[in-house]
C-alpha positions as CSV (number, residue, x, y, z in Angstrom):
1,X,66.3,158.1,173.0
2,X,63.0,160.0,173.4
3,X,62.5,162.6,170.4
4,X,62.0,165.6,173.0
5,X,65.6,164.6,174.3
6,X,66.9,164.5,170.9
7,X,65.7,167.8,169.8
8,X,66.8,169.2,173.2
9,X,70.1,168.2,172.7
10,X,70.0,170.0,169.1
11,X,68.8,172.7,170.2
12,X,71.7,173.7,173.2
13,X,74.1,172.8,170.5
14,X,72.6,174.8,168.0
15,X,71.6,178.1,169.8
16,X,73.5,181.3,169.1
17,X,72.4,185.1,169.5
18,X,72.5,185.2,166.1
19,X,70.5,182.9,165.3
20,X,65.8,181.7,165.9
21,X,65.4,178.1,166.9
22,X,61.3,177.2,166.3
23,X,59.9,173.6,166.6
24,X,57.0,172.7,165.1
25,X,55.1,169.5,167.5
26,X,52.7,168.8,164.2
27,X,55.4,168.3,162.1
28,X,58.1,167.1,164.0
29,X,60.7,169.8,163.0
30,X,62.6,172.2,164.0
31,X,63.6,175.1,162.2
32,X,67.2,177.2,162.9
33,X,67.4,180.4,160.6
34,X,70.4,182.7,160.9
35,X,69.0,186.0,161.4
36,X,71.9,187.6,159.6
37,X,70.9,186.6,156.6
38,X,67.3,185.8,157.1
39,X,67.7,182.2,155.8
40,X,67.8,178.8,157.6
41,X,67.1,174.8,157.6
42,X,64.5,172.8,158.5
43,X,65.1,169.9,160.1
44,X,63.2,166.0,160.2
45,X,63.8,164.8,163.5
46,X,62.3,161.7,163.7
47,X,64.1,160.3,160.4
48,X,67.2,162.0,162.1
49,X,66.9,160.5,165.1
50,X,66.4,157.1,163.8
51,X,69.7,157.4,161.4
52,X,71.1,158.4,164.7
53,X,69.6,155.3,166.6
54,X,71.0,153.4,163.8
55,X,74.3,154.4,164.5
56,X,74.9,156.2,161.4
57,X,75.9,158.9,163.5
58,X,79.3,158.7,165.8
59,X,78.5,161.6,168.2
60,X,75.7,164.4,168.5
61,X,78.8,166.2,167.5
62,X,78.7,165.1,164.3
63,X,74.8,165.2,163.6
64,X,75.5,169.2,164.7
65,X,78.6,169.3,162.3
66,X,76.2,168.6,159.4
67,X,74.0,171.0,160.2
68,X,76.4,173.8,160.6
69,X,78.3,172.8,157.4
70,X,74.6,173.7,155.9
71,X,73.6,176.9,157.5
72,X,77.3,177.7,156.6
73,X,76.9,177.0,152.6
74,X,74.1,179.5,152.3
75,X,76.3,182.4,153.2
76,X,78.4,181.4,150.0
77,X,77.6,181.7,146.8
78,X,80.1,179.5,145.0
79,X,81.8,179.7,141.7
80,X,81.7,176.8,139.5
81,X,85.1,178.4,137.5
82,X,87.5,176.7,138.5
83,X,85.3,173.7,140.0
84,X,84.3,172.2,137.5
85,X,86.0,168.7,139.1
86,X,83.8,169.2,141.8
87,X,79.7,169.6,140.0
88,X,77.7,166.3,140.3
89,X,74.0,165.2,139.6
90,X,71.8,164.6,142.1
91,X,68.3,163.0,142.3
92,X,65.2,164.3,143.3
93,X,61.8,163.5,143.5
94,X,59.2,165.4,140.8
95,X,57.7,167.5,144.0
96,X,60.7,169.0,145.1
97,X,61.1,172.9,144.3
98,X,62.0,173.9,141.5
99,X,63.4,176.9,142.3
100,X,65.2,178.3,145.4
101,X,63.5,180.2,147.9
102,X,64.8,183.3,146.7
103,X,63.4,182.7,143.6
104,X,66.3,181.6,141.4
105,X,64.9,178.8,138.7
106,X,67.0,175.3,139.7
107,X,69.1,173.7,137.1
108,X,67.2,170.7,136.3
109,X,66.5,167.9,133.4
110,X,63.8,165.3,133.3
111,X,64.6,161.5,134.4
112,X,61.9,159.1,135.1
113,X,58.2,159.8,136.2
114,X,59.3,159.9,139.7
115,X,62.5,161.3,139.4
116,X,64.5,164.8,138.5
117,X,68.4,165.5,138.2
118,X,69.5,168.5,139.8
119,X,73.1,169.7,139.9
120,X,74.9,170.6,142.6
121,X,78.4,172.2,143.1
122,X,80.5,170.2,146.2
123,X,81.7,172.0,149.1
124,X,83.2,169.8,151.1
125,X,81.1,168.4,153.5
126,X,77.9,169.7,151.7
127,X,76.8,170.9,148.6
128,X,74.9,174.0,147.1
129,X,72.2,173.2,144.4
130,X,73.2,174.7,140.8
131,X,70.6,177.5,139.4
132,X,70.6,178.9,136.1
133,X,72.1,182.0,137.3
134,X,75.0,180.5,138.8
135,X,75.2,178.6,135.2
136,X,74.8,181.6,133.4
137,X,77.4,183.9,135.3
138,X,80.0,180.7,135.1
139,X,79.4,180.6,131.2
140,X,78.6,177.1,131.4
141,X,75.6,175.9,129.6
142,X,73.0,173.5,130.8
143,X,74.5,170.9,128.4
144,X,77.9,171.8,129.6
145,X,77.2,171.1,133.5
146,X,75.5,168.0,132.6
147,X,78.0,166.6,130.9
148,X,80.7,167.4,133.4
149,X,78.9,166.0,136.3
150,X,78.4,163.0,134.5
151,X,81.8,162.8,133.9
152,X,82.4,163.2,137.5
153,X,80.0,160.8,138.5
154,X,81.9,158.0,136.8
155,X,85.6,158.8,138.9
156,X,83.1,158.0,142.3
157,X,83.5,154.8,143.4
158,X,81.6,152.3,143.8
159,X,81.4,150.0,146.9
160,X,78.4,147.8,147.0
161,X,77.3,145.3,149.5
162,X,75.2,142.3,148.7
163,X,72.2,140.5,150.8
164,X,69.8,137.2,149.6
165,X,66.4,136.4,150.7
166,X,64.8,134.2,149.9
167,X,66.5,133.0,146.9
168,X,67.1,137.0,145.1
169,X,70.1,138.8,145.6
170,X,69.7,142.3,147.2
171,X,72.6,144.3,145.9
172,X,73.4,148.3,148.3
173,X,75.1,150.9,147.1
174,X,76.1,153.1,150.0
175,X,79.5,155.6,149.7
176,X,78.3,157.5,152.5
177,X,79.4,160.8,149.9
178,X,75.7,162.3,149.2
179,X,75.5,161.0,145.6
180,X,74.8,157.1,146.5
181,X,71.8,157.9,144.9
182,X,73.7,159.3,141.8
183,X,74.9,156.0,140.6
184,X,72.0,155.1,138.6
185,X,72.9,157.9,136.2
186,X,76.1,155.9,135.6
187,X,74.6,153.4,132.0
188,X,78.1,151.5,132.8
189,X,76.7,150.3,136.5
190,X,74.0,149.4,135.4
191,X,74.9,147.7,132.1
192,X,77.0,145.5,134.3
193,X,74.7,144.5,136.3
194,X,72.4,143.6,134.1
195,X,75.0,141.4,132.7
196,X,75.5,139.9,136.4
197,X,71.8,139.1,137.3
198,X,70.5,136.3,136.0
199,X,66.5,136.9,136.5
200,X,64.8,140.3,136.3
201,X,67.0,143.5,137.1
202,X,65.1,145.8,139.5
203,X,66.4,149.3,140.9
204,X,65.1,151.3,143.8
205,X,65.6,154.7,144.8
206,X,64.2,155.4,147.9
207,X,66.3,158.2,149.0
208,X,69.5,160.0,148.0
209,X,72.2,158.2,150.6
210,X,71.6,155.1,148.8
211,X,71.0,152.5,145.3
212,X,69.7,149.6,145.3
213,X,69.8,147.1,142.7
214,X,68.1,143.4,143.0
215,X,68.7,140.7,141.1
216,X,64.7,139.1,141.3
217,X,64.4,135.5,140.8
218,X,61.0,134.8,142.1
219,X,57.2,136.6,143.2
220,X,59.2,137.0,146.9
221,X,61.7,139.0,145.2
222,X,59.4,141.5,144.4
223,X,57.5,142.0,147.5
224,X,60.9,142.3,149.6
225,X,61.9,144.8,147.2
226,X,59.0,146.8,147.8
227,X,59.3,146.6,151.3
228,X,63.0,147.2,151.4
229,X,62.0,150.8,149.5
230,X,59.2,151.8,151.5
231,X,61.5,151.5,154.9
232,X,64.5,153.2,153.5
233,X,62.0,155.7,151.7
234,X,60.3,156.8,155.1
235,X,63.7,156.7,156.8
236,X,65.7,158.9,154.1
237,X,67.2,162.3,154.8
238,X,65.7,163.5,151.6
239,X,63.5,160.3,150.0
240,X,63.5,160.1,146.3
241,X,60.8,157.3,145.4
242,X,59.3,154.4,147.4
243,X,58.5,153.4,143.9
244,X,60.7,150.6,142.2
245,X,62.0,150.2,138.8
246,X,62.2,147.3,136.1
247,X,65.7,148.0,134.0
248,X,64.6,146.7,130.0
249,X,66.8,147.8,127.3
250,X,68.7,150.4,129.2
251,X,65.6,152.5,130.4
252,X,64.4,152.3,133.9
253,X,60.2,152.5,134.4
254,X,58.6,153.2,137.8
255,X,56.5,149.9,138.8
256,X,53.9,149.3,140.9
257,X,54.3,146.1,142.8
258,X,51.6,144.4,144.3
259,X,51.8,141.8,147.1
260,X,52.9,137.8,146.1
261,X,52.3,139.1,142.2
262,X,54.5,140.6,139.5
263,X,54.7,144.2,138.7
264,X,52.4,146.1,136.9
265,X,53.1,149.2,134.6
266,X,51.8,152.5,136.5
């Protein structure tokens, strides 16, 4: 499908009198704001339409449902008393905000040089970033929502597919539930796998639908890696890193890999 049909599509699916539909042709976007409440989302069509080529997608019905389900969440303002089972990290690159556009300072804590935590609070079939307001009118500390959604990150499950090339094992972890991504910050995962690899334990996290973990045996190992991150990284609703990571001694460092030669330290 052609990317003006695509955004065509969105955009008789989308439209409302309630509601501004812009594209921008440099950018490849397109931008639906509720005019009730002055705010809106900002779409990636081209990484869209290639989930949706991909089939990730059933129907444009459901590509519209996720939409909705998002212009929906920022008429709420949830509670987190009394959803505490429902907070969870959430990864981020270093460049994204950190605060929301209404000027509310994001709850957030350091992870890698590439990487943030955020924390979000689930609603269903989306979820609404946690800021220090939110935090501060629950009565739950920083420390507090941290350690719950870390607690709650370890009930998720874990289903993981597996792949080899050329002699290294190429391990996916995809639950389809928005905190894929959110794995890594599970020490138990990845203690285990370090105990089931055999060579050099590499992680990637090239956007926040999904973890991969490689079991690298060989120079090829390392330049498939690199190349598997860089796809999924350009094709990710929100990419995180097209940077890999060595795991040594429980820690996790960003790594520059360069063609048919091990990694060097950034």
């Amino acid at each position: 499908m052609e990317l003006r049909e695509f955004r065509k599509m969105l955009e008789e699916k989308l439209k409302r009198d309630d509601r501004s539909i812009t594209y921008n042709h440099k950018e490849s976007t397109l931008r639906i704001t509720d005019n009730n409440i002055n705010k809106g989302v900002t779409l990636s069509l081209k990484p869209l339409l290639a989930k949706w080529e991909r089939e990730e997608y059933d129907s444009i019905e459901e590509v519209v449902r996720y939409i909705e389900v998002g212009l929906d969440s920022m008429s709420e303002r949830p509670s987190l008393n009394g959803n505490e089972d429902k907070i969870f990290p959430v990864i981020r690159s270093t460049s994204f905000p950190e605060e929301t556009k209404d000027g509310l300072e994001l709850l957030f804590e350091e992870h890698t040089a590439e990487t943030r935590v955020y924390y979000a609070v689930d609603l269903g079939e989306a979820y609404t970033l946690i800021d220090e307001k939110m935090a501060s009118d629950s009565g739950l500390t920083a420390k507090k929502i941290q350690e719950i959604s870390r607690f709650n990150l370890r009930s998720l499950p874990q289903p993981v597919t597996e792949d080899v090339v050329a002699g290294n094992t190429f391990y996916f972890l995809r639950a389809k539930d928005g905190y894929d991504a959110s794995r890594v910050l599970d020490p138990s995962l990845l203690a285990k796998m370090a105990k089931k690899v055999t060579g050099q334990l590499a992680v990637a996290i090239p956007h926040q639908d999904v973890l991969i973990m490689a079991d690298i045996q060989n120079d090829s190992g390392y330049d498939v890696l690199a190349q598997i991150a860089l796809q999924f990284f350009g094709e990710g609703r929100v990419p995180v890193t097209a940077l890999p990571f060595m795991y040594e001694n429980g820690e996790l460092e960003p790594t520059f890999i360069l063609a048919h030669k091990k990694p060097q330290q950034p």
